[in-house]
VEXDREN-2710 file (C-alpha; in Angstrom, 1 decimal):
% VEXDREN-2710
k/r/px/py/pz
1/UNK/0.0/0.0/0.0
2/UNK/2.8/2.4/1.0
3/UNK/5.2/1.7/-2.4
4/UNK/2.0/1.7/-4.7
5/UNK/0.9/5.0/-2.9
6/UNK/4.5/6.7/-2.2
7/UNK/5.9/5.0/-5.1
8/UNK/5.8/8.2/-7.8
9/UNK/7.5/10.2/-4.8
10/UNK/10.3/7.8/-3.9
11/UNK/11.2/7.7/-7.9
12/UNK/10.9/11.8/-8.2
13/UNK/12.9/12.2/-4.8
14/UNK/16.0/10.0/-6.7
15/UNK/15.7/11.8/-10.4
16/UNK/15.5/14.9/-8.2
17/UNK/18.6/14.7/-6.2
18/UNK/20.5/13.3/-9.1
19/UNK/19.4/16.0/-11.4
20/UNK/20.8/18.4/-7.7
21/UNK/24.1/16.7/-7.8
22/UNK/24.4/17.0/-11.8
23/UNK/23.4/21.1/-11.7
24/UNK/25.1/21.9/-8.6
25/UNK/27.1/19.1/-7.1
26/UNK/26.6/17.6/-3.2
27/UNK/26.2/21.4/-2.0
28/UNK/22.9/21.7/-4.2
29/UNK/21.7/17.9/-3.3
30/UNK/21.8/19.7/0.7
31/UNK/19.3/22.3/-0.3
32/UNK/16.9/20.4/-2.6
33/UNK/17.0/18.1/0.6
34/UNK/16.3/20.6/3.0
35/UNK/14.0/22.4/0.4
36/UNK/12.0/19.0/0.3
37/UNK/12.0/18.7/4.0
38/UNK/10.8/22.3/4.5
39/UNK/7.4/21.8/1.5
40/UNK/6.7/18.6/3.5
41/UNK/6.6/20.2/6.8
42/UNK/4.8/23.0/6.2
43/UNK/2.1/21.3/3.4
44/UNK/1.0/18.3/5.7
45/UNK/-1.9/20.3/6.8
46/UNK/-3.0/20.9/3.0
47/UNK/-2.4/17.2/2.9
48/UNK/-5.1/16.9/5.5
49/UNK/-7.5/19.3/4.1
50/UNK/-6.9/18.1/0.5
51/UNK/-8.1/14.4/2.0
52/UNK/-11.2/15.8/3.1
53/UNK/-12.6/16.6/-0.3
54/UNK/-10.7/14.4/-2.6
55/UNK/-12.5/11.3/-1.0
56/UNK/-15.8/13.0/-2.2
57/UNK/-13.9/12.4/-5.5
58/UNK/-13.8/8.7/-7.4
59/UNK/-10.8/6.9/-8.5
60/UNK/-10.8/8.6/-12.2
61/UNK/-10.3/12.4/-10.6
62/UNK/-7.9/11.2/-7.9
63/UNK/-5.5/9.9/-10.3
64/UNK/-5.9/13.6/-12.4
65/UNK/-5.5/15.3/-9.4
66/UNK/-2.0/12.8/-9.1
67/UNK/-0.9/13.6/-12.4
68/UNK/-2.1/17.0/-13.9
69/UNK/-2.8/18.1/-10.4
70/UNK/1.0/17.4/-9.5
71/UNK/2.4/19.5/-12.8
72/UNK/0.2/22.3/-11.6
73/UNK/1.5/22.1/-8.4
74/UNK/5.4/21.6/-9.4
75/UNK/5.7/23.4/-12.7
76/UNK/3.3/26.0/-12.6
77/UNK/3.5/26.9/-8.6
78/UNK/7.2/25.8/-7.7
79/UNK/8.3/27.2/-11.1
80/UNK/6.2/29.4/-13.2
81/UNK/4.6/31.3/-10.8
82/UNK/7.7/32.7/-9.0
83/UNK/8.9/33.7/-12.5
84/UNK/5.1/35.3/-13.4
85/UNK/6.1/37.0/-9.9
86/UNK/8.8/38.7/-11.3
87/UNK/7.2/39.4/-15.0
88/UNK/4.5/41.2/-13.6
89/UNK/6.0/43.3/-10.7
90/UNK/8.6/44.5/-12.9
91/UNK/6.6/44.2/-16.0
92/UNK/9.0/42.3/-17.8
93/UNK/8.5/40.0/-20.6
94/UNK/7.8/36.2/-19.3
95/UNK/11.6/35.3/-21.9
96/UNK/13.2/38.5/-19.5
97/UNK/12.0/36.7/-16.6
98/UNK/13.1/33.8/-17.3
99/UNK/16.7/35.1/-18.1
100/UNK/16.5/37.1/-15.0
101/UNK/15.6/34.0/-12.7
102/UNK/18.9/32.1/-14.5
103/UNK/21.3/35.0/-14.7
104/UNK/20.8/37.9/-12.0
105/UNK/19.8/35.6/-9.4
106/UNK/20.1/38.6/-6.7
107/UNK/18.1/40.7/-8.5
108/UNK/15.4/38.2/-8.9
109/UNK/15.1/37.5/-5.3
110/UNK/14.7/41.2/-4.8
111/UNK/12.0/41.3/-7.0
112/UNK/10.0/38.3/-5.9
113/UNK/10.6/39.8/-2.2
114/UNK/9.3/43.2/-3.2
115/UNK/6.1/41.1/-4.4
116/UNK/5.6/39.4/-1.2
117/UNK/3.2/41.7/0.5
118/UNK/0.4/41.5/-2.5
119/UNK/1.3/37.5/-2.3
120/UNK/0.6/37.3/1.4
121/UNK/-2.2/39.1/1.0
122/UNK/-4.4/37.5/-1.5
123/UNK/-3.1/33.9/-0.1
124/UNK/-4.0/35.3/3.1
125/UNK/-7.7/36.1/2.5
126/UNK/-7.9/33.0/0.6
127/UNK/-6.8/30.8/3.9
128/UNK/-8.6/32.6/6.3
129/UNK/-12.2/32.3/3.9
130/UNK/-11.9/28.4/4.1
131/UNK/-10.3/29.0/8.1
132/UNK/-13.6/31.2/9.3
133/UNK/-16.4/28.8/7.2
134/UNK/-14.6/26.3/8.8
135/UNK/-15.0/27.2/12.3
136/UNK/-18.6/28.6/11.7
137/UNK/-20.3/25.8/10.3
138/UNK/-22.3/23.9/12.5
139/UNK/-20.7/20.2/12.6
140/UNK/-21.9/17.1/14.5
141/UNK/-18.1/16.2/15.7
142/UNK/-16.5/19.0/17.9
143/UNK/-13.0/19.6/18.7
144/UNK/-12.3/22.1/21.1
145/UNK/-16.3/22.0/22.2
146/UNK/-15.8/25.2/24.3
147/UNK/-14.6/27.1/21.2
148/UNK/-16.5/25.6/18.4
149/UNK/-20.1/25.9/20.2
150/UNK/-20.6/29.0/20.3
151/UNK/-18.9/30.1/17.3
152/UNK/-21.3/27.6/15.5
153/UNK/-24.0/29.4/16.6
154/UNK/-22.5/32.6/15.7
155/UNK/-21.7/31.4/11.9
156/UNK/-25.9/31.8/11.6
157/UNK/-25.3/35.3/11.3
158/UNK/-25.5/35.5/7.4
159/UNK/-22.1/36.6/5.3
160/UNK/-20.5/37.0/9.1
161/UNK/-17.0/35.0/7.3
162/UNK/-16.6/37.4/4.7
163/UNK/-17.6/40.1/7.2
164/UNK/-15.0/39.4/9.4
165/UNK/-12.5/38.9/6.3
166/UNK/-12.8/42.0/5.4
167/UNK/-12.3/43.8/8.8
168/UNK/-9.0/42.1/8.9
169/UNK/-7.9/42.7/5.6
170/UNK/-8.5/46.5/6.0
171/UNK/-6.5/46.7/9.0
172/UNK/-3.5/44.6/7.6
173/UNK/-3.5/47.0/4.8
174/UNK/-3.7/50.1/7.2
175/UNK/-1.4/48.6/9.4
176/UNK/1.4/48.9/5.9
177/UNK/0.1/51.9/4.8
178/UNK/1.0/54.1/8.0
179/UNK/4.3/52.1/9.0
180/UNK/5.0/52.4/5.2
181/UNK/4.8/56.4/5.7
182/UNK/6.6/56.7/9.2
183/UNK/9.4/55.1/7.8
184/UNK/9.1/57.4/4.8
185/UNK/9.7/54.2/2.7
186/UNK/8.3/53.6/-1.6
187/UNK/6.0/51.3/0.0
188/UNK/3.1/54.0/1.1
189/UNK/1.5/53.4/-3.1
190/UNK/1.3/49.5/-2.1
191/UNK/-1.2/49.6/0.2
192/UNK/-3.7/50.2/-2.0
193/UNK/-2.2/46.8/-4.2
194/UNK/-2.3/44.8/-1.1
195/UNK/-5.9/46.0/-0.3
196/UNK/-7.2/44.8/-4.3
197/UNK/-4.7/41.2/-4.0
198/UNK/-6.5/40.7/-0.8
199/UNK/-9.8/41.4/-2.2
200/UNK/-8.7/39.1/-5.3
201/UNK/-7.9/36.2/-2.8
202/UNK/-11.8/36.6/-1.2
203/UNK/-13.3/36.8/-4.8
204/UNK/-11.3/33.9/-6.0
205/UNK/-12.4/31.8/-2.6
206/UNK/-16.0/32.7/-3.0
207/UNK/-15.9/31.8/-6.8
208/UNK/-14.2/28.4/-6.2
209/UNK/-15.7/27.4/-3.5
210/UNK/-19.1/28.2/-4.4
211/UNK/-19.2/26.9/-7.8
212/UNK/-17.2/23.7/-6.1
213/UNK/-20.3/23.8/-3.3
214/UNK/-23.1/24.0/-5.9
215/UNK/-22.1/21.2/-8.0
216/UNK/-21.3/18.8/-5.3
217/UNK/-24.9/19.7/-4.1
218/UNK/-26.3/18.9/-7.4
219/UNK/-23.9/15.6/-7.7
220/UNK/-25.9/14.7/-4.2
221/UNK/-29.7/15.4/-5.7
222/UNK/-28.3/13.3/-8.5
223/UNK/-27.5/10.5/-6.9
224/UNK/-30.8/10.6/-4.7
225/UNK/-33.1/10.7/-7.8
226/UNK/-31.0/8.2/-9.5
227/UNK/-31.7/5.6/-6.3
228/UNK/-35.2/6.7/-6.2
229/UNK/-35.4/5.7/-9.6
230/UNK/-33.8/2.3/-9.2
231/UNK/-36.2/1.5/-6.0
232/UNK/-39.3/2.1/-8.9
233/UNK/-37.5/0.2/-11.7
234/UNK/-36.6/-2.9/-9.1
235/UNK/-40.1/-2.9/-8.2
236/UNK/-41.8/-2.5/-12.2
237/UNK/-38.6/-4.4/-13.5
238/UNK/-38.1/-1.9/-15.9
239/UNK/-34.3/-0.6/-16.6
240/UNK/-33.7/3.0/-16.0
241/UNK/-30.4/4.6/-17.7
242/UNK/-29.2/7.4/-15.1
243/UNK/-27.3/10.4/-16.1
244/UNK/-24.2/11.4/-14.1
245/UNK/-23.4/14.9/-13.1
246/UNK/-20.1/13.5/-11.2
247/UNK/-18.3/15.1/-14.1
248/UNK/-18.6/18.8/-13.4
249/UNK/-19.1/18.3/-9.6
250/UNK/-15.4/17.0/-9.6
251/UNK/-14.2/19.0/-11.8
252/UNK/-14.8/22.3/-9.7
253/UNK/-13.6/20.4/-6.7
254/UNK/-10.5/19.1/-8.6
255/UNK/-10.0/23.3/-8.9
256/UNK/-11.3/24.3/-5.6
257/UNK/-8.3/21.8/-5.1
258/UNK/-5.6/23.4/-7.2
259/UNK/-6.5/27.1/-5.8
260/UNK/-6.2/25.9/-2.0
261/UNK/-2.7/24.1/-3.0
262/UNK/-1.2/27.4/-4.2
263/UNK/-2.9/29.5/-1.7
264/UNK/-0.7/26.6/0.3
265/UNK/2.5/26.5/-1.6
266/UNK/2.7/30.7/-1.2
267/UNK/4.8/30.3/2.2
268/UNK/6.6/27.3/0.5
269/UNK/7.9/29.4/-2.1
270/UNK/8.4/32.5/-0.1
271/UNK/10.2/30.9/2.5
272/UNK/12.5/29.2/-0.3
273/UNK/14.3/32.1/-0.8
274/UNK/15.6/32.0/2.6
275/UNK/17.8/29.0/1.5
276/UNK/18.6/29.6/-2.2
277/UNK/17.7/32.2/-4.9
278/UNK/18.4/29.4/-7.4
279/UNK/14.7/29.0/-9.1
280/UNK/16.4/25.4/-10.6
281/UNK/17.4/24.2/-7.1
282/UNK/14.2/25.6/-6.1
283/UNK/11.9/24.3/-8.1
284/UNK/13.5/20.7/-7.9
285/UNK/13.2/21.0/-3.9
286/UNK/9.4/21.9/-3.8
287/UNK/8.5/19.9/-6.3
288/UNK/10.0/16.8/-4.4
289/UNK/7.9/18.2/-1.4
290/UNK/4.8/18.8/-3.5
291/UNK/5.2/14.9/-4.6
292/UNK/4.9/14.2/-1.6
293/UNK/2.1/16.3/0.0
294/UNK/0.3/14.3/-3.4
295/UNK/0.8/10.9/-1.9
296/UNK/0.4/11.7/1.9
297/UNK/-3.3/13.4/0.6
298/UNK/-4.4/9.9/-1.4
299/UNK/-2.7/7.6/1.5
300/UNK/-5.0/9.1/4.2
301/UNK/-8.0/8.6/1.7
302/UNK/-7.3/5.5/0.6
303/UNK/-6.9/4.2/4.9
304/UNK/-9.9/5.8/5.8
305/UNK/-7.4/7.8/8.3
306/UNK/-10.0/11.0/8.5
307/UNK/-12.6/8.8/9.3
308/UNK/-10.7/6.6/12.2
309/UNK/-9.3/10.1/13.6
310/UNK/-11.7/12.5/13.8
311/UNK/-10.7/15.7/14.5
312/UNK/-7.4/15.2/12.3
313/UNK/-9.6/17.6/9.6
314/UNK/-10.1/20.1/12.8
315/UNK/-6.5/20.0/13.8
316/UNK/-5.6/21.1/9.8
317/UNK/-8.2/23.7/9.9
318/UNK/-6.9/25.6/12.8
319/UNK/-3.5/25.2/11.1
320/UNK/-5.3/27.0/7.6
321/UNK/-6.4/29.2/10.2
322/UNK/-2.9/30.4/11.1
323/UNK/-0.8/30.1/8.0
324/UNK/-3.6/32.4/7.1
325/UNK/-2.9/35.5/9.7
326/UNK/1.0/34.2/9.6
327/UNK/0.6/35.9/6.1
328/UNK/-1.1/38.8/6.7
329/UNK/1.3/39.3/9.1
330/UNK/4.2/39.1/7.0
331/UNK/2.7/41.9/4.9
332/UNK/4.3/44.0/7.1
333/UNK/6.8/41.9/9.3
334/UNK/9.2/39.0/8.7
335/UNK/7.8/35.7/10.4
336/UNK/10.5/32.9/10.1
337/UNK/9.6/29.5/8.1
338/UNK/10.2/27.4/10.7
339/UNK/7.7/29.0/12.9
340/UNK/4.9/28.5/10.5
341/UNK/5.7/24.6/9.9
342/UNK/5.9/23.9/13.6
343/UNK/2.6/25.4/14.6
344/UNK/1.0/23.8/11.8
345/UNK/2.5/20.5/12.6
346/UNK/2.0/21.0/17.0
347/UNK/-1.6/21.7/16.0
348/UNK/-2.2/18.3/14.1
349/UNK/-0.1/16.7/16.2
350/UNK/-2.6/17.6/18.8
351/UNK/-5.7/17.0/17.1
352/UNK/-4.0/13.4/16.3
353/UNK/-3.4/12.5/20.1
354/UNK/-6.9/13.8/21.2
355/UNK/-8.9/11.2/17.9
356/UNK/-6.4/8.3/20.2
357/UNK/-7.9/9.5/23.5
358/UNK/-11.9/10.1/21.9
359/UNK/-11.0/6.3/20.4
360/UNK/-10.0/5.2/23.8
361/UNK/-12.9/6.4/25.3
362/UNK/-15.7/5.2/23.0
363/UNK/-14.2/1.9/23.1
364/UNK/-14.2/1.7/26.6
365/UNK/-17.9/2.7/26.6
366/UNK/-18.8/0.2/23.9
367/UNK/-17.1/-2.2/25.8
368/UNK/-18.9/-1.3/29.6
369/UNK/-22.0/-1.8/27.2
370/UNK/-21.4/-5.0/26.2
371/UNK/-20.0/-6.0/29.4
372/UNK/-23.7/-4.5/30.7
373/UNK/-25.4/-6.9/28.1
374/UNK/-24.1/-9.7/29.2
375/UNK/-24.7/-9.5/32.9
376/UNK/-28.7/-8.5/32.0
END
């Protein structure tokens, strides 16, 4: 199960570091290592979240989301995207770019740094949109009850997510905007770019994710009509042909999908840059992370892993949750890497031990029932 699931991963990981060791030598094989190490660490809660919708999904679209989904995520987020970074901040042609990101590997750092702020903040929004519907919608299972109760209760208030995104956006951007003209700095003009990326990263969520939400709904009515119709024909014995609508309702989820992975990989790839300004090294690194982050997500489908622990999908959330004002954060001030994997990782960790103990418990209840039973 583990070679058939982790099997693309362990072959990319070898071509990878070979190809390191060709470009670079042993001193680029370290910092594709590290690089991998660093996407694994601070993706495993997009692994979790990813799991969540992609076993709504059948075997067809979990494959594309394995092989299309993973030269989205490696070429066009791990490579493109930085470059499109660059293009479009110093409105360069995508060929200049390119040539940039090869030959002035300072200056293209620079540039892709200068960008940040507008990165942050439309990844930002993005997170905290699935973050706040999250933690407003009202769920059977509850994690941290004393939290999640009366925020539930709260999330009836109509539009209150986008509400509260919104507050928090305007006073990230105000928050750059007059540090920007204390310090007397060229950043004052940016505000206003960070207040439209952020606004971008809300539209873009709402779009997704309501399109996603609407045809998954209309894949659920399907499949209701379609069993109503089989109760009638096993009745009349008649044969009824069914139509699918699985089609477009995974589709939209397959792209809900890809948006929340780059919303995801925008730390990965900002955080890069604090090992290696080398977008080759780079994207060879985070692509062996991203691989990776790929298998992890089908593996917990595939061993039913959300289902046995239970609040694993809460623990990720609450991770979304503050990768999400990590980045609006770092609008304005520097928040090392390492920071941002280890919360996301102590928060899993500890949604993890507390399915164990719920486990433990109900077990123990079951078994006091049976137990019970058997003395009656």
């Amino acid at each position: 199960m583990v070679l058939k699931t982790f099997g693309w991963s362990f072959a990319v990981t070898a071509l990878g570091l070979v190809a390191a060791v060709l470009y670079g030598g042993w001193t680029a094989f370290g910092i594709v290592a590290i690089l991998s190490i660093l996407e694994i660490s601070l993706s495993f809660d997009n692994a979790v979240v990813n799991a969540g919708i992609l076993k709504k999904m059948n075997a067809f679209w979990q494959k594309i989301f394995l092989t299309i989904g993973i030269l989205i995520a490696v070429f066009g987020m791990r490579l493109v995207f930085p470059v499109v970074i660059v293009a479009v901040s110093a409105q360069l042609g995508p060929i200049e770019a390119v040539e940039l990101a090869l030959n002035d590997k300072d200056k293209y750092e620079e540039l892709v740094t200068d960008a940040h702020p507008s990165i942050a903040a439309f990844g930002g929004m993005f997170l905290l949109m699935i973050f706040l519907n999250f933690i407003f919608e009202e769920r059977e299972i509850k994690w941290l009850t004393w939290l999640e109760r009366p925020l539930a209760k709260l999330g009836k208030v109509e539009a209150l997510s986008v509400c509260i995104a919104l507050i928090v956006l305007m006073i990230s951007a105000m928050t750059f905007a007059v540090n920007a003209h204390q310090h007397g700095g060229g950043h004052a003009n940016k505000a206003e770019t960070v207040l439209l990326s952020g606004v971008a990263g809300l539209i873009t969520y709402l779009i997704v994710a309501g399109l996603s939400s609407f045809f998954e709904n209309k894949l659920e009515e399907e499949e209701e009509r379609e069993h109503e119709e089989e109760e009638k024909a096993r009745k009349s014995g008649k044969k009824v042909t069914a139509v699918a609508v699985g089609g477009k309702a995974a589709f939209f989820m397959f792209m809900y999908l890809e948006v929340l992975d780059a919303s995801f990989s925008f730390d990965g790839v900002i955080g890069a840059f604090a090992i290696t300004n080398d977008i080759v090294l780079m994207a060879l690194g985070l692509g062996i992370g991203a691989m990776y982050v790929r298998s992890l997500t089908v593996y917990l489908v595939r061993q039913g892993t959300l289902d046995e622990y239970v609040y694993l999908e809460h623990g990720a959330h609450y991770a979304i949750g503050a990768l999400a004002i990590i980045l609006l954060i770092t609008i304005q001030y520097e928040i090392h890497e390492l920071i941002t994997g280890l919360i996301g990782v102590a928060l899993i960790g500890w949604s993890f031990v507390s399915s164990l103990r719920r486990n433990r418990a109900v077990a123990a209840q079951e078994a006091l029932g049976e137990k019970a039973e058997s003395h009656s």
